[in-house]
C-alpha positions in Angstrom: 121.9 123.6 102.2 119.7 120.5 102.5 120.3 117.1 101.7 117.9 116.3 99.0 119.1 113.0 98.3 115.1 111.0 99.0 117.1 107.6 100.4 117.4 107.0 104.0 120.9 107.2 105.4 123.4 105.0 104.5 123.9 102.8 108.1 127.7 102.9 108.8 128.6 99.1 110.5 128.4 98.7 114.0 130.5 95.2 114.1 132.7 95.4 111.0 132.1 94.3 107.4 129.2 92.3 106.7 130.0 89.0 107.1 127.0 87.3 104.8 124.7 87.3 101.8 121.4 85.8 102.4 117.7 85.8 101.4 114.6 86.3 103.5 111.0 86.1 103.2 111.1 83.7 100.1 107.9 82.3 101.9 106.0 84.5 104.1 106.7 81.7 106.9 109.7 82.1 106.7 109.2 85.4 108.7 107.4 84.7 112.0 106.1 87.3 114.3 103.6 86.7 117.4 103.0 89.8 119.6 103.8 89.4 123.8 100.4 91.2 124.3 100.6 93.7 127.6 98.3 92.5 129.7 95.6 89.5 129.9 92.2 90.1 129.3 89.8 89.7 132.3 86.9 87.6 130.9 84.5 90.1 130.7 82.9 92.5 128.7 81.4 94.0 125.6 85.3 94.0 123.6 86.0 90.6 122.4 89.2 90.1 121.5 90.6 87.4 118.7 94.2 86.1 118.5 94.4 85.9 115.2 96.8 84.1 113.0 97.2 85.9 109.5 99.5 85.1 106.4 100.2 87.1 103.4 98.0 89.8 104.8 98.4 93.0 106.2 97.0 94.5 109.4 94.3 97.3 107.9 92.8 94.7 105.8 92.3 91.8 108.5 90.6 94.2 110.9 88.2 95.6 107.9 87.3 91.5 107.5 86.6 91.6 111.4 84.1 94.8 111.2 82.3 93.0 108.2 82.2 89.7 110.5 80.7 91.2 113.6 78.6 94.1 111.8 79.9 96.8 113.7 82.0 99.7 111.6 85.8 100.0 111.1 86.6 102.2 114.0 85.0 99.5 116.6 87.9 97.0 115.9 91.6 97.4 117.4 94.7 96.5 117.5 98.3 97.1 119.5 100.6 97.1 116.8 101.1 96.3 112.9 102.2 93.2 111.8 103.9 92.8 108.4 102.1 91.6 105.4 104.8 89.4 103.9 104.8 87.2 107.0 103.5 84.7 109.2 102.1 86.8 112.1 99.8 86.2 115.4 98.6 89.3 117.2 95.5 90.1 119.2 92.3 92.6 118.0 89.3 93.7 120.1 85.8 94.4 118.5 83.1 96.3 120.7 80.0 94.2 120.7 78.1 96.4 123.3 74.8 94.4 123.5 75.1 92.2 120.2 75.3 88.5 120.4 78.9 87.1 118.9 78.4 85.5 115.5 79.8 82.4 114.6 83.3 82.1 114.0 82.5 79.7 111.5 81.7 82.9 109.2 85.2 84.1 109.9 86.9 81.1 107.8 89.9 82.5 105.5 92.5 81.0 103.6 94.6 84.1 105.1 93.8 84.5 108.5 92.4 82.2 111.5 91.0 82.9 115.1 93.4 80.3 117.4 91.8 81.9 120.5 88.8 84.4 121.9 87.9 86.3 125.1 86.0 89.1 126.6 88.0 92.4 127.9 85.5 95.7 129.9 87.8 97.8 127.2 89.2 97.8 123.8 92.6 97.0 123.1 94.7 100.1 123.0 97.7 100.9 120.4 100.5 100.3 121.9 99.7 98.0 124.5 102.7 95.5 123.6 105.6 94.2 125.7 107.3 92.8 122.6 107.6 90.8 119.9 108.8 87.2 119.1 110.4 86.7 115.9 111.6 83.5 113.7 113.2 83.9 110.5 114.5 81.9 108.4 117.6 83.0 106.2 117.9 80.9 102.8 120.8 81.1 99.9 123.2 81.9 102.5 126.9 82.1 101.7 129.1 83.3 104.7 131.6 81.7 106.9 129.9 79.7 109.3 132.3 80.6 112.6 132.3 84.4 111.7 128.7 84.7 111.6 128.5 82.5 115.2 130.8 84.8 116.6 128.6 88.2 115.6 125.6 86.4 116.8 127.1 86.2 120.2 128.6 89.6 119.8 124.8 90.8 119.1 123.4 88.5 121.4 125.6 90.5 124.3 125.4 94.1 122.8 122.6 94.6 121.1 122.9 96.5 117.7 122.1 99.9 116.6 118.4 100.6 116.8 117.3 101.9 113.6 114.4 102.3 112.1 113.6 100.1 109.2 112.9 100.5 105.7 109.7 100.3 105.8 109.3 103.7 107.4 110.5 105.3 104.1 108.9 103.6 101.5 109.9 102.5 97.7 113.3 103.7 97.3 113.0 106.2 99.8 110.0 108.0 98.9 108.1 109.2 102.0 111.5 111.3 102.4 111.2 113.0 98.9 107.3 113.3 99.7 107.8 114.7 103.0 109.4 117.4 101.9 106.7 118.5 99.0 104.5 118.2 102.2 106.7 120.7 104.1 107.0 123.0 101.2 102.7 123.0 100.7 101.9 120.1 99.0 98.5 119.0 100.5 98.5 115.4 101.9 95.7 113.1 102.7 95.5 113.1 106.4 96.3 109.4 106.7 99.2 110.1 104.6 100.3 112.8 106.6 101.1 110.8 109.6 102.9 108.5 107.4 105.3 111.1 106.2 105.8 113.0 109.1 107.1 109.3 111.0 109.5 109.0 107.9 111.2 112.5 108.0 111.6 112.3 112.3 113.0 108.4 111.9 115.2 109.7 109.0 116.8 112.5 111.1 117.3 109.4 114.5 118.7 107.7 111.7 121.5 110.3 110.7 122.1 110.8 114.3 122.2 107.0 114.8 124.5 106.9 112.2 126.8 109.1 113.4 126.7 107.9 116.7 128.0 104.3 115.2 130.8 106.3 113.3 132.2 107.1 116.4 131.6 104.0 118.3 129.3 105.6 120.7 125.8 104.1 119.9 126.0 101.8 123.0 127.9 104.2 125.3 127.3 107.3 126.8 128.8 110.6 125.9 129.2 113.6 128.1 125.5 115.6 127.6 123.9 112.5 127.4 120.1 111.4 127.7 119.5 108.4 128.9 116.1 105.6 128.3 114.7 103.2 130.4 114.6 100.1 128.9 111.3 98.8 127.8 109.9 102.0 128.2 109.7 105.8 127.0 111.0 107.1 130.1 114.5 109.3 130.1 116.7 111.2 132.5 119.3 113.4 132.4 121.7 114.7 131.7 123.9 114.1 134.5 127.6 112.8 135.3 128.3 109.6 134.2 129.5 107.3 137.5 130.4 104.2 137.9 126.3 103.3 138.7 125.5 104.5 135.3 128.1 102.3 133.5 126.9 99.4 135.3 123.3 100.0 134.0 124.5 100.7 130.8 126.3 97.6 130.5 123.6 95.6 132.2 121.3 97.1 129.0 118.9 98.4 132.0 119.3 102.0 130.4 120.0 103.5 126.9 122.0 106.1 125.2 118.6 108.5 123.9 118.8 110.1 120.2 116.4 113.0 119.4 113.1 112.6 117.7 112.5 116.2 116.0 110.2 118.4 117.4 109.4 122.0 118.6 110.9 122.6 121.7 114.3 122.9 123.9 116.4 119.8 122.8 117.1 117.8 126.5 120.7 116.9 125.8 123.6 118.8 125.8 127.7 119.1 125.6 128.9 116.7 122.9 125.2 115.1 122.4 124.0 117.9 122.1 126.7 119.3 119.2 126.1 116.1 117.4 122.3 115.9 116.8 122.4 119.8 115.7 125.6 119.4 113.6 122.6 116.3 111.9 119.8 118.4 111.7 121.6 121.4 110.5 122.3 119.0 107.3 118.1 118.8 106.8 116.8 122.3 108.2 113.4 121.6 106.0 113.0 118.3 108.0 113.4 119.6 110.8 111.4 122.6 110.8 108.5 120.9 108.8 108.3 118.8 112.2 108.3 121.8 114.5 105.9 123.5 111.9 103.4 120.4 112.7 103.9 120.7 116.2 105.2 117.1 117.2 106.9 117.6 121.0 110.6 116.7 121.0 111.0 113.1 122.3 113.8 110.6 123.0 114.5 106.8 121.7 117.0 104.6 122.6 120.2 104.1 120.3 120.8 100.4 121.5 118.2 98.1 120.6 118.9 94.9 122.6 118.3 91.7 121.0 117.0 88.9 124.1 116.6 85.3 123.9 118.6 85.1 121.0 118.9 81.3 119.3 120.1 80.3 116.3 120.1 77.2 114.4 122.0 75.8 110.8 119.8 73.9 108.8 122.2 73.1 106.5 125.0 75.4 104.9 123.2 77.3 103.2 120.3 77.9 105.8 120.2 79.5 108.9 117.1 80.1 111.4 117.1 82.7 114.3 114.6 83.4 117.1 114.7 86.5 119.5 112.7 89.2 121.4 112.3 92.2 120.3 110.5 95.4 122.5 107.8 97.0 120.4 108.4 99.5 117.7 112.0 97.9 117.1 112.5 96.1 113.9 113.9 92.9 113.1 116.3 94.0 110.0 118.5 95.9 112.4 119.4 92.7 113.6 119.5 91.5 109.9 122.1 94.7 109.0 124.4 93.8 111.6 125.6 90.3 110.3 125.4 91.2 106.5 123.6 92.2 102.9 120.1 90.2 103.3 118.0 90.8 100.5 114.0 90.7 101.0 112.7 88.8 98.3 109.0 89.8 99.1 110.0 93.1 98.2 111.6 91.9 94.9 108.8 89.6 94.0 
C-alpha cells in the first residue's frame, strides 16, 4: 500500500543530532546568491544579456519586467537558473533584440531589481547553462555550542552532506506530493503546473532513497551495484567493481554515489543498490508509475552534494555568517539540515 502521508520524507542525520537553532532570511540579504554563469558572452549579437541584481523578487516576474522594457514578448527573455524570491540574488538574462535599438536602461529603474552590467551574446542564454552558485547567509538568533558547530563545519567542509532536494520542491506543507497524486489518479493539471508536480513526486522518491542511504551510512560511499556521477556533471558509469582507483575518486569527491530519478525504463544499478531503491519505490507504486505513465527517462543524481570554498564567520554569539559553492540545482538548506533546526522566517512571515 502507498504512503499517503503528502510531507516529504523525514531526512535521517548524516552527522549526528542537530547541534543548533537558528533563524534565516529575517532580511532577504541575509540570503545571498550570485550565479557562476557557464561561459562569457562574446560581445556580439542580437541577445543582450543583463546581470541583474534583484531583491525580494522572484525570477518569472523580473524577466516579465525585462519583456515590457525592451518590447519584445515573454518568451524572448532567458535565464539559466531560478533564483529565490526571499533573497538577495545576482544572475544573468538574455533578451533577443534582432534588429531593435537597446532602450535606455534608465527606463529599467526598480526599487527591486538593478542592471550592474550588459553585453551582446550571437545566442540566447540557455537553462541550465550554470557552473554554480555562490551563496552568503547569514544565520541570526543562534543558540548552539560554538566548538561543536566549528567542528561539523569542518566535517562538512571535508565530506560534503547528503544532497537532497529542498523544500521548495514540495510546496506548503507538502502539497505538490498530495497534488501529484490527484494528477496521477486523473486530475487535470495546468501544464505549467504539471512540470511542477511531476519534479516533486521524482525528488520525493531520491529523497526516500537518500534517506535510506544516510540510515545506513552509505550516502557518501559506494555499495556493491553501484552507479556512480561525475562531479559537476550529469554523466554516470557503472556498475562495476569497486578498486582501490574508485575509492580514491570517491574520497577526492571527483565521483558520486548516483540515486535514481524515477522513470520508465531498465533501472542502471544493481546488487544491493539496486534492492534498496525498489524496496523505496515499492513503498509509493502510484509515484512511481505516474512518472513512467508521463514518460520521464530514468536518470541518475549524485547522493553527496559537496560543499566548496566553505568560510564561516561569528559575528557575535548569537550570529553566524557562512559562504560556499554550490553546483547548480543543489540547494543551500542541505547544508543548513546538516548543522541543526534553522527556521526560515520568510516562510513564516
Amino acid at each position: 500500500m502507498s504512503d499517503q502521508n503528502p510531507a516529504p520524507v523525514p531526512r535521517p542525520d548524516a552527522f549526528g543530532p542537530p547541534l543548533l537553532s537558528a533563524a534565516i532570511r529575517s532580511t532577504p540579504a541575509d540570503f545571498i546568491v550570485e550565479e557562476i554563469p557557464g561561459f562569457t558572452p562574446d560581445g556580439q549579437g542580437e541577445h543582450l544579456f543583463l546581470w541583474v541584481e534583484k531583491r525580494g523578487a522572484n525570477t518569472f516576474w523580473v524577466a516579465q519586467q525585462l519583456a515590457r522594457w525592451a518590447g519584445v514578448a515573454d518568451h524572448a527573455v532567458s535565464w539559466a537558473g531560478i533564483k529565490d524570491r526571499h533573497a538577495v540574488t545576482r544572475q544573468m538574462f538574455s533578451v533577443h533584440l534582432p534588429k531593435r535599438v537597446r532602450p535606455a536602461l534608465e527606463g529599467l529603474e526598480h526599487p527591486d531589481f538593478r542592471v550592474l552590467e550588459e553585453t551582446w551574446h550571437g545566442r540566447k542564454l540557455p537553462r541550465g547553462a550554470l557552473r554554480g552558485n555562490r551563496f552568503e547567509l547569514l544565520l541570526r538568533e543562534l543558540a548552539g555550542d560554538p566548538e561543536a558547530i566549528n567542528a561539523r563545519l569542518e566535517q562538512i567542509a571535508a565530506r560534503g552532506v547528503p544532497n537532497w532536494f529542498g523544500e521548495q520542491r514540495f510546496g506548503r506543507e507538502g502539497g505538490n506530493i498530495a497534488a501529484a497524486r490527484a494528477m496521477f489518479a486523473g486530475r487535470r493539471m495546468p501544464r505549467e503546473k504539471r512540470s511542477i508536480l511531476l519534479s516533486a513526486a521524482r525528488s520525493d522518491i531520491f529523497n526516500r532513497i537518500l534517506a535510506e542511504r544516510v540510515r545506513l551510512g552509505a550516502w557518501d560511499r559506494a555499495l556493491p551495484g553501484e552507479v556512480f556521477v561525475l562531479d559537476g556533471s550529469n554523466s554516470v558509469f557503472g556498475p562495476e567493481p569497486l578498486d582501490d582507483t574508485l575509492v580514491a575518486r570517491l574520497e577526492a569527491q571527483d565521483i558520486h554515489p548516483g540515486g535514481a530519478l524515477w522513470g520508465e525504463g531498465e533501472l542502471r544499478s544493481q546488487e544491493q543498490v539496486r534492492e534498496i531503491e525498489e524496496a523505496v519505490v515499492a513503498e509509493v507504486p502510484d509515484l512511481a508509475a505516474g512518472l513512467v505513465a508521463a514518460r520521464l527517462k530514468q536518470e541518475r543524481r549524485a547522493l553527496r552534494l559537496p560543499v566548496r570554498e566553505l568560510r564561516w564567520q561569528w559575528q557575535g554569539d548569537d550570529v553566524l555568517k557562512l559562504a560556499f559553492m554550490l553546483p547548480p540545482g543543489c540547494y543551500a538548506t542541505a547544508v543548513l539540515d546538516a548543522l541543526g533546526d534553522v527556521v526560515n522566517k520568510a516562510s513564516t512571515a
